[in-house]
SEVEX-447461 format. One record per residue (C-alpha): residue in one letter; x, y, z. Coordinates in steps of 0.5 Angstrom, whole numbers. Example, Ala and Ser with C-alpha at 12.3 -4.5 7.8 and 13.67 -1.06 7.14 Angstrom:
BEGIN
+----+-------+-------+-------+
| aa |     u |     v |     w |
+----+-------+-------+-------+
|  A |    25 |    -9 |    16 |
|  S |    27 |    -2 |    14 |
+----+-------+-------+-------+
This chain:
BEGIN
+----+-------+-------+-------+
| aa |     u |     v |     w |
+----+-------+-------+-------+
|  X |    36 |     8 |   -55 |
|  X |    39 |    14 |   -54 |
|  X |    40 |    17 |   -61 |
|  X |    47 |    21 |   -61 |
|  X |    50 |    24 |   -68 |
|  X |    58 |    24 |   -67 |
|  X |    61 |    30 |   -72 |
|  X |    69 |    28 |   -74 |
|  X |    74 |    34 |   -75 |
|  X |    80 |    36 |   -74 |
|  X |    81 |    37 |   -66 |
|  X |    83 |    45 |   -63 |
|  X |    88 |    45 |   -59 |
|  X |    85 |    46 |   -51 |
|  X |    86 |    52 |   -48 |
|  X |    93 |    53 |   -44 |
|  X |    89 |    57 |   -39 |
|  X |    83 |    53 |   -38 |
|  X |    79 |    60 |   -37 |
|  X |    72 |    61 |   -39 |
|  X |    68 |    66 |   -42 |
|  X |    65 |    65 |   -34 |
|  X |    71 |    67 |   -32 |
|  X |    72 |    74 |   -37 |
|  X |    66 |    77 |   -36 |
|  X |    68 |    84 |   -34 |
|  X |    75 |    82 |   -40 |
|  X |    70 |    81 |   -45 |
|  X |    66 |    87 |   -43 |
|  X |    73 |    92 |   -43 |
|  X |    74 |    89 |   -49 |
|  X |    68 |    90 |   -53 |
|  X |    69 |    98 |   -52 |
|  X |    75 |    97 |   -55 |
|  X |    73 |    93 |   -61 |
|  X |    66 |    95 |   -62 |
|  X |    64 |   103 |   -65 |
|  X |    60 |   107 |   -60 |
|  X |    55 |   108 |   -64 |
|  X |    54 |   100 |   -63 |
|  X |    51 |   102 |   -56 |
|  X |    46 |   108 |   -59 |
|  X |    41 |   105 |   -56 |
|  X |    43 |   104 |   -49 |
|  X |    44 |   110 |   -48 |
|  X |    37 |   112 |   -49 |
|  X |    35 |   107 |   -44 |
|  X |    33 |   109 |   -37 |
|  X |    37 |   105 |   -31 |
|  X |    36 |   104 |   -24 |
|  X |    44 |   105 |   -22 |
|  X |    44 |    97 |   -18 |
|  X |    37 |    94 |   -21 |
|  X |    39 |    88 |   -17 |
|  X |    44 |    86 |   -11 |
|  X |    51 |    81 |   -12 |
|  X |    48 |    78 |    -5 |
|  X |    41 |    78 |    -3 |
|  X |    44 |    78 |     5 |
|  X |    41 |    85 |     9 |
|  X |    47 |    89 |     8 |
|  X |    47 |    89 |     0 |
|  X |    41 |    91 |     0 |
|  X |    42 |    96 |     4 |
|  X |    48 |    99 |     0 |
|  X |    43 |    98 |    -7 |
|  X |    38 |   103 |    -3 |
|  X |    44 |   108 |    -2 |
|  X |    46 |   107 |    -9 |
|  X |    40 |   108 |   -13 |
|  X |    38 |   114 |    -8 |
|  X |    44 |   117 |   -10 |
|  X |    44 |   115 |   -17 |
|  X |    38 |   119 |   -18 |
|  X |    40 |   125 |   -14 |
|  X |    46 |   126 |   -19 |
|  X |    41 |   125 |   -24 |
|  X |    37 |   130 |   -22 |
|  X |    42 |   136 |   -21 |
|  X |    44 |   134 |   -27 |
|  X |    38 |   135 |   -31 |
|  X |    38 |   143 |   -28 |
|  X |    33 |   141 |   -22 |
|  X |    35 |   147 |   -16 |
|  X |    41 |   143 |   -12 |
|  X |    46 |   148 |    -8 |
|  X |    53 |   147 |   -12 |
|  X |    56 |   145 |    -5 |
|  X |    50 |   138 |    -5 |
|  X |    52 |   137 |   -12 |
|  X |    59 |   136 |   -11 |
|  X |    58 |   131 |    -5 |
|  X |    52 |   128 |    -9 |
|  X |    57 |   127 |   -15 |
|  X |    63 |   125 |   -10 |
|  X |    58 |   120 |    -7 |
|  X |    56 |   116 |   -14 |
|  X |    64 |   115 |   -16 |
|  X |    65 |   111 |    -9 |
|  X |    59 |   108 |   -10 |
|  X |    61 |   105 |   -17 |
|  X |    68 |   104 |   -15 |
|  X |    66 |   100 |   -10 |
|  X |    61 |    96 |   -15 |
|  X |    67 |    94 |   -19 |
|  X |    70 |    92 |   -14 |
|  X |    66 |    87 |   -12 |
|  X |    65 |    85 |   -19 |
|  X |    73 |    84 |   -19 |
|  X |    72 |    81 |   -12 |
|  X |    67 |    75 |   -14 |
|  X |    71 |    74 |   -21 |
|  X |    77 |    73 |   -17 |
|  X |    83 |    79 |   -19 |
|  X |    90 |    74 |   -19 |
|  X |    94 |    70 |   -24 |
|  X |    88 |    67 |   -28 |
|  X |    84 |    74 |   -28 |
|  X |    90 |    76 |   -31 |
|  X |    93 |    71 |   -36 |
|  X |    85 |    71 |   -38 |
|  X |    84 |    78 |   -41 |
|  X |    91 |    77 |   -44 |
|  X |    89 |    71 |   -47 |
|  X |    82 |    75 |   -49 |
|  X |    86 |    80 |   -51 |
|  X |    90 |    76 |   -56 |
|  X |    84 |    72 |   -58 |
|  X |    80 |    78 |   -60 |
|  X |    86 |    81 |   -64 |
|  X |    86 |    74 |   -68 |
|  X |    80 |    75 |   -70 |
|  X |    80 |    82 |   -71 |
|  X |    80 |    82 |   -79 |
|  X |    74 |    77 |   -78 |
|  X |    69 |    81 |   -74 |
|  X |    71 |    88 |   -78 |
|  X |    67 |    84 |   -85 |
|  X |    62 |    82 |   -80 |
|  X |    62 |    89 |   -77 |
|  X |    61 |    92 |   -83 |
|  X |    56 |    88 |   -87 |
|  X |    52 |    89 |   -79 |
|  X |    51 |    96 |   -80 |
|  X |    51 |    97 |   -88 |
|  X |    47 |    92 |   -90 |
|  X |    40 |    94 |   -93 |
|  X |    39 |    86 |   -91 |
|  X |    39 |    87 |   -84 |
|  X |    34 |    91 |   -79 |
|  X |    37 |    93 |   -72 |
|  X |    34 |    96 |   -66 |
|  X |    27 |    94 |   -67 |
|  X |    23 |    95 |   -60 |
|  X |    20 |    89 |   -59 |
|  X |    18 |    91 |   -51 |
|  X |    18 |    96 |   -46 |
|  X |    24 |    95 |   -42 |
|  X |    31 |    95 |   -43 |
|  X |    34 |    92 |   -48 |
|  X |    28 |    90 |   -50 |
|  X |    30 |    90 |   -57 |
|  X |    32 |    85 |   -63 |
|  X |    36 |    85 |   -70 |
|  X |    33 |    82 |   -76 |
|  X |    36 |    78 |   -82 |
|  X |    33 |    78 |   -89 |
|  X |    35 |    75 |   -94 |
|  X |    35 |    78 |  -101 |
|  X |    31 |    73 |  -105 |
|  X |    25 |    75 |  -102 |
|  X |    20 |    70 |  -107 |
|  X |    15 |    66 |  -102 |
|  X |    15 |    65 |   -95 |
|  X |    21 |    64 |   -91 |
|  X |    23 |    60 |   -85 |
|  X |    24 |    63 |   -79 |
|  X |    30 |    63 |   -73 |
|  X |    29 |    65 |   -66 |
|  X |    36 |    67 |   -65 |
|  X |    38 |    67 |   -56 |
|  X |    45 |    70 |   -56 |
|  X |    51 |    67 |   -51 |
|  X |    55 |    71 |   -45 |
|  X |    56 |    68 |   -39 |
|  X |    48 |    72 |   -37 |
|  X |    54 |    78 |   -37 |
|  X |    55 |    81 |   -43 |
|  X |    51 |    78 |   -48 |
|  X |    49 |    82 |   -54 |
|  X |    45 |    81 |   -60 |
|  X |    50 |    84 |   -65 |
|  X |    53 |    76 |   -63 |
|  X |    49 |    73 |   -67 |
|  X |    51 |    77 |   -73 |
|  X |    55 |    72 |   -76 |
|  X |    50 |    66 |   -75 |
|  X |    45 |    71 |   -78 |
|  X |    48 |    73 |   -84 |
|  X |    50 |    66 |   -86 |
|  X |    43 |    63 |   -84 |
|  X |    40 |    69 |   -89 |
|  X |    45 |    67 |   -95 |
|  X |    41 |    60 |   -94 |
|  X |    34 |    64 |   -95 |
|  X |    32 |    64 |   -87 |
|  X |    30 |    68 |   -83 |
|  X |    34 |    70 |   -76 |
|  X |    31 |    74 |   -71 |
|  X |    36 |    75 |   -66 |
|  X |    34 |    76 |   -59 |
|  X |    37 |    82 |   -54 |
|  X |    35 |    81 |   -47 |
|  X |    37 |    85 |   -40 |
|  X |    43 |    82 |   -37 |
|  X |    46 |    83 |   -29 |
|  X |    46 |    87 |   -25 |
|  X |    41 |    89 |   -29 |
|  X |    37 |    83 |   -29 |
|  X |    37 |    77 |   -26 |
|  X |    34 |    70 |   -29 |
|  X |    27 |    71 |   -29 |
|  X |    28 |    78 |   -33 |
|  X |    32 |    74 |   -37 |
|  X |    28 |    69 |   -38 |
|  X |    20 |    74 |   -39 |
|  X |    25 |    79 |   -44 |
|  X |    26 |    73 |   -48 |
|  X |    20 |    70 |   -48 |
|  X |    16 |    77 |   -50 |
|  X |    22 |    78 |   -56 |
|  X |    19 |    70 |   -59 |
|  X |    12 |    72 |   -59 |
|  X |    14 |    79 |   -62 |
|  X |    17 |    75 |   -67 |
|  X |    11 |    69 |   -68 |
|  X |     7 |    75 |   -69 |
|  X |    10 |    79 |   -73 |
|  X |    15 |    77 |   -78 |
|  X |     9 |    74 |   -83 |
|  X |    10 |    82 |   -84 |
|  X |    18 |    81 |   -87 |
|  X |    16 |    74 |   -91 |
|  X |    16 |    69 |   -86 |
|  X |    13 |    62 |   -85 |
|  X |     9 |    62 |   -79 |
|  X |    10 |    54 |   -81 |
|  X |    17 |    54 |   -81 |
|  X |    18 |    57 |   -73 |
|  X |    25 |    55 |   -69 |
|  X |    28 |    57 |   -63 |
|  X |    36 |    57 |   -63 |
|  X |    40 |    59 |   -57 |
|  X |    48 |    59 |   -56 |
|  X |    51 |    58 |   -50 |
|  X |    47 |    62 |   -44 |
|  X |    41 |    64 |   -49 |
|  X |    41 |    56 |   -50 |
|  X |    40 |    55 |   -43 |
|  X |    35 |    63 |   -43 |
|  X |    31 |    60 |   -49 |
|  X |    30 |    52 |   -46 |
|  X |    27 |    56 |   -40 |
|  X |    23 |    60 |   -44 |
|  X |    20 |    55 |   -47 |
|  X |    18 |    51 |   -41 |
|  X |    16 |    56 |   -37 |
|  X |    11 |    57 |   -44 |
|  X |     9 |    50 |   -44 |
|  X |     7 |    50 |   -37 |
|  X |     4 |    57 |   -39 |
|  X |     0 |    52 |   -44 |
|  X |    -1 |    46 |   -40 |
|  X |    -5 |    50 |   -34 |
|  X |    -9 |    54 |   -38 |
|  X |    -6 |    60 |   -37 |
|  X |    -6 |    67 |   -42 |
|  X |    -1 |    66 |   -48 |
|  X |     2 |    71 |   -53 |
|  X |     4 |    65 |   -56 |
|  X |     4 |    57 |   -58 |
|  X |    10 |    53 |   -56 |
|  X |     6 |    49 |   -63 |
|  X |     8 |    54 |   -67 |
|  X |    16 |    52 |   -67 |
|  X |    18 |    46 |   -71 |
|  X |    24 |    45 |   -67 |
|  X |    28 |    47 |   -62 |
|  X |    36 |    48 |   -62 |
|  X |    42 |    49 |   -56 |
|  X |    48 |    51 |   -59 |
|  X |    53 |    49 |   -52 |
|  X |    48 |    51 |   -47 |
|  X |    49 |    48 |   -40 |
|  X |    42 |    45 |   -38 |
|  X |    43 |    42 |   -30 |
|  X |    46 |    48 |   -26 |
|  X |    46 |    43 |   -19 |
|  X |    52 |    38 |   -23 |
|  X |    55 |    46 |   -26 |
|  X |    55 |    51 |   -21 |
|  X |    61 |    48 |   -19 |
|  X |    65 |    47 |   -25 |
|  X |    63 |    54 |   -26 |
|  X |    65 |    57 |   -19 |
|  X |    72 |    53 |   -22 |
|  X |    73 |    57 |   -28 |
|  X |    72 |    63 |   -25 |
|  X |    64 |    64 |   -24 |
|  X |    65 |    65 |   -17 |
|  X |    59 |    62 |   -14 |
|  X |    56 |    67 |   -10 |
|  X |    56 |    72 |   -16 |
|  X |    52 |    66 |   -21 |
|  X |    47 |    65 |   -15 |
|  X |    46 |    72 |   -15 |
|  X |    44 |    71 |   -23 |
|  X |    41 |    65 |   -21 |
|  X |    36 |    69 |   -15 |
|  X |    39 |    64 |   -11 |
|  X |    40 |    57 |   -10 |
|  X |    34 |    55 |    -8 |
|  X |    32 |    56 |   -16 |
|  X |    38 |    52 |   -18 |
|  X |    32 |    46 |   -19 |
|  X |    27 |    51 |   -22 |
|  X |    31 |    54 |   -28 |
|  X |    35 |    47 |   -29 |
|  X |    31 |    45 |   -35 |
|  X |    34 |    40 |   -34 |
|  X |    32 |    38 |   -27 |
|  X |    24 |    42 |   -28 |
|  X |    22 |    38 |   -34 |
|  X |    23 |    31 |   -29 |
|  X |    18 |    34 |   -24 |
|  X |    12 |    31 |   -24 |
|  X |     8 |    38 |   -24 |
|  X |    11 |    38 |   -32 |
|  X |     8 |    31 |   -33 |
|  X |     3 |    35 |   -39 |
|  X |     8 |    41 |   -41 |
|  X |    13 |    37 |   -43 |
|  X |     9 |    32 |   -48 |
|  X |     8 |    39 |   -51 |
|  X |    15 |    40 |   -53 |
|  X |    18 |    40 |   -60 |
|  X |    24 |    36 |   -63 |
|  X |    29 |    38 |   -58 |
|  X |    36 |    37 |   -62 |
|  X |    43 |    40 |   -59 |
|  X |    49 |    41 |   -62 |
|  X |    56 |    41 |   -58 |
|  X |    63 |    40 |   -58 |
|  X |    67 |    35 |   -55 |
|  X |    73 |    40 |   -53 |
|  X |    68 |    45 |   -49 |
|  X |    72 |    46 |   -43 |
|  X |    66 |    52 |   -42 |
|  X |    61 |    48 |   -42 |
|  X |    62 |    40 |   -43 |
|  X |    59 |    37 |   -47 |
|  X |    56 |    32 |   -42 |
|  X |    51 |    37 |   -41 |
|  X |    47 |    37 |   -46 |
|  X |    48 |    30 |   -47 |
|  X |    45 |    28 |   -40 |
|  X |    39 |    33 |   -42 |
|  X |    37 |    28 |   -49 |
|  X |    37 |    22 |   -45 |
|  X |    33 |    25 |   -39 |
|  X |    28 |    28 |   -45 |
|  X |    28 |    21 |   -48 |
|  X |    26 |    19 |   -42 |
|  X |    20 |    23 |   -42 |
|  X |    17 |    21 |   -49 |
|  X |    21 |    28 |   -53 |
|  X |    24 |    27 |   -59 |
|  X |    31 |    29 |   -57 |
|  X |    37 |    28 |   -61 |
|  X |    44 |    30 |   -60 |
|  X |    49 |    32 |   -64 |
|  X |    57 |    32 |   -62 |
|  X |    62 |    35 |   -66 |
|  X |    69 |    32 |   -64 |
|  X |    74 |    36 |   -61 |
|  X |    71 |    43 |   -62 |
|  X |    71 |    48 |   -57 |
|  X |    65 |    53 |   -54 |
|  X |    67 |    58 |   -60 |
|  X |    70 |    54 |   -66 |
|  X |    62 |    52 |   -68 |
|  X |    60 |    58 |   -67 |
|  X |    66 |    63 |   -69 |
|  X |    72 |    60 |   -72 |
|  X |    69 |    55 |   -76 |
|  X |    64 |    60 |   -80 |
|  X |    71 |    64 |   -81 |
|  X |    74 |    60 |   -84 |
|  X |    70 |    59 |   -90 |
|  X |    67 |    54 |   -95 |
|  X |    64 |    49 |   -91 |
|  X |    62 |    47 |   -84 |
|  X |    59 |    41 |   -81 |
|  X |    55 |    44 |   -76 |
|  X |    53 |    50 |   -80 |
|  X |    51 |    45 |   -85 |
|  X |    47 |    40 |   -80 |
|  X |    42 |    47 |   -78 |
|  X |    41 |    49 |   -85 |
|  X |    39 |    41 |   -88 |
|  X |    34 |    40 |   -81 |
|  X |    31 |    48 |   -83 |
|  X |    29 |    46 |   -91 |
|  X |    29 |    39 |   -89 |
|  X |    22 |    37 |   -95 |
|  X |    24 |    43 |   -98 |
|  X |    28 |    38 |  -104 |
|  X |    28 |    44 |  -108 |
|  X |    32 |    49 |  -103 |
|  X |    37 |    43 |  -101 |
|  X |    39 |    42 |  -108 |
|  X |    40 |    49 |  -110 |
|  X |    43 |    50 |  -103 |
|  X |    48 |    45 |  -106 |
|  X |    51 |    48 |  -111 |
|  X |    52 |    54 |  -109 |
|  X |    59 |    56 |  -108 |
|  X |    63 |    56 |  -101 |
|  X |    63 |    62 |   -96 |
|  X |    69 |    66 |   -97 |
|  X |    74 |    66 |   -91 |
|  X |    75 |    71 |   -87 |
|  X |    80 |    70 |   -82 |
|  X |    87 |    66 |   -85 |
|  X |    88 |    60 |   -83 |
|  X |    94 |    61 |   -78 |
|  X |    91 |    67 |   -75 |
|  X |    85 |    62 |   -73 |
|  X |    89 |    56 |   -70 |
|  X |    93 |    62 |   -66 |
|  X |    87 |    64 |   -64 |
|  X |    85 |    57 |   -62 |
|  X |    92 |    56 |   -58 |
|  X |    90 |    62 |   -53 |
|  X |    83 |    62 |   -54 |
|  X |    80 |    63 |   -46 |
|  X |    74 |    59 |   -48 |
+----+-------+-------+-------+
């Protein structure tokens, strides 16, 4: 029998606008420069970028486009770092690069659909971030002035190639470790994301890693998908130096980093299924956790194309729709090529909320059901009435005690009786958002 968990809350009024995180990508990414200080972005500043690295169609006439763009770029860079140029060539070279990168965000607004719901959407993602604004400021802060948290460590050679560390302050024994893979559409996802669920997670005496990867147009799934593959074996192989139980091993992913991270893991289970060169063991996870992942793109490309993820971009991210089925974990574990790497898997357990319109629930509920066909240990755990975010954003703000957060942490020390008694006693989180400013939040939330 299917085993499913059922949380019961207080249900979040559904969003009037019924858009999603999908559909506001290019909001999110004006909104985080408004909200996120500059020097947040430090290290992509010193990051050497093609201009478009990857097409937004794979037709003959965007490549052509991103040839002409990438020389032009590099002509502009070139003059730019004092190399001879007539001043005459320069001017048109430089002229050049702004048309081209008008005409990128214009397509880029051209696939997401420049109307009322474009409109209503970043409005509504405007107001949602105000909302919550007390909140990311605390976490903000804790982010770059903890002593506890070590930021920008170079886990590769690409860019972005780079994660956030959490400590806790007891550092007496071994720890357990949180792999963490953050959401964002495949668009604007960032490793600071993670930074509420890694602080608490630390007050709790875990360790959480949390995992930066290329996103598009500067990179497509596969990139994604070896990013955070390099960044769990940096972590397998590295935290023991920072106190971690190589014992103790999970990997985590909310949303799109849900769905990068399942990925990951396949594509190392059938790396170790066929023999092939490991940096690291699926073996060495004890568990595997999806916070809102969508795990079935043939049965999602159209609820996102209505949402706002126009189809032809998600299938540029998705490197067509010829690898919908390859990078579906959902649809790859049932193919007969997998048979061995899937009887490689560790518990896979998913947490969702009934009241997600940016990813339904469904999905990770068709996900257990076919793992249990296969032999998984799979467990599904719903929360009633919760949206995308309120697991992972509104519900941490407001303090005291959280169903899902509680859940995670009692499956990480489960057989440490010691750790779960003193955790039990520990006095509740603080809020940090008020209550009206939440529920606010939560009427004009677009996710």
């Amino acid at each position: 029998m299917p085993s499913y968990t059922l949380r019961l809350s207080y249900p979040t009024s559904p969003s009037p606008f019924l858009s999603s995180p999908l559909s506001q990508t290019a909001a999110a990414a004006l909104i985080s420069k408004v909200l996120m200080p500059s020097f947040l972005e430090d290290d992509r500043r010193n990051e050497t970028r093609p201009f478009i690295p990857r097409t937004l169609s794979y037709s003959n006439a965007t490549n052509l486009r991103r040839h002409v763009a990438s020389g032009v770029s590099r002509l502009v860079l070139s003059a730019s770092h004092g190399q001879s140029f007539p001043q005459g060539l320069r001017r048109a070279a430089s002229d050049t690069y702004v048309l081209m990168t008008t005409w990128l965000r214009f397509k880029m607004f051209q696939y997401l659909g420049v109307g009322y719901k474009w409109i209503t959407g970043i409005l509504a993602l405007g107001c949602y971030a105000f909302l919550l604004l007390p909140g990311f400021l605390q976490v903000g802060y804790n982010y770059f002035y903890s002593g506890n948290i070590h930021r920008g460590i170079i886990y590769g050679d690409q860019p972005r190639n780079r994660l956030d560390l959490y400590l806790p302050k007891n550092r007496d024994g071994l720890k357990p470790v949180v792999a963490f893979v953050t959401g964002g559409a495949w668009i604007i996802g960032y490793r600071a994301w993670g930074s509420l669920l890694g602080q608490h997670l630390s007050e709790r005496d875990i360790i959480v890693a949390c995992i930066d990867y290329r996103n598009f147009p500067q990179g497509t799934i596969s990139d994604m998908v070896k990013d955070v593959s390099r960044g769990i074996s940096f972590v397998c192989n590295n935290v023991a130096d920072y106190g971690g139980d190589p014992n103790r091993f999970f990997l985590m992913g909310q949303s799109a980093g849900a769905h990068i991270a399942a990925c990951a893991l396949l594509e190392q289970a059938n790396k170790e299924s066929t023999g092939g060169k490991n940096s690291w063991s699926v073996s060495q996870l004890k568990s595997f956790f999806g916070l809102s992942g969508g795990y079935n793109f043939l049965n999602l490309v159209d609820h996102f194309h209505s949402r706002g993820l126009h189809r032809s971009l998600f299938l540029s991210i998705m490197e067509g729709e010829e690898s919908l089925g390859l990078y579906s974990p959902e649809m790859a574990v049932q193919d007969t090529k997998m048979r061995n790497a899937v009887s490689l898997l560790p518990p896979m357990i998913l947490f969702h909320g009934t009241g997600d319109y940016s990813i339904p629930s469904d999905s990770s509920k068709s996900f257990v059901e076919t793992l249990q066909s296969l032999g998984v240990q799979a467990q599904l755990i719903l929360y009633e009435g919760k949206t995308h975010t309120d697991l992972f954003l509104q519900d941490p703000m407001r303090g005291g005690r959280d169903d899902m957060f509680e859940d995670l942490v009692g499956i990480i020390h489960a057989g440490d009786s010691e750790a779960l008694a003193k955790y039990a006693t520990v006095p509740p989180r603080k809020r940090l958002v008020p209550e009206f400013m939440l529920k606010l939040a939560s009427s004009v939330s677009p996710f």
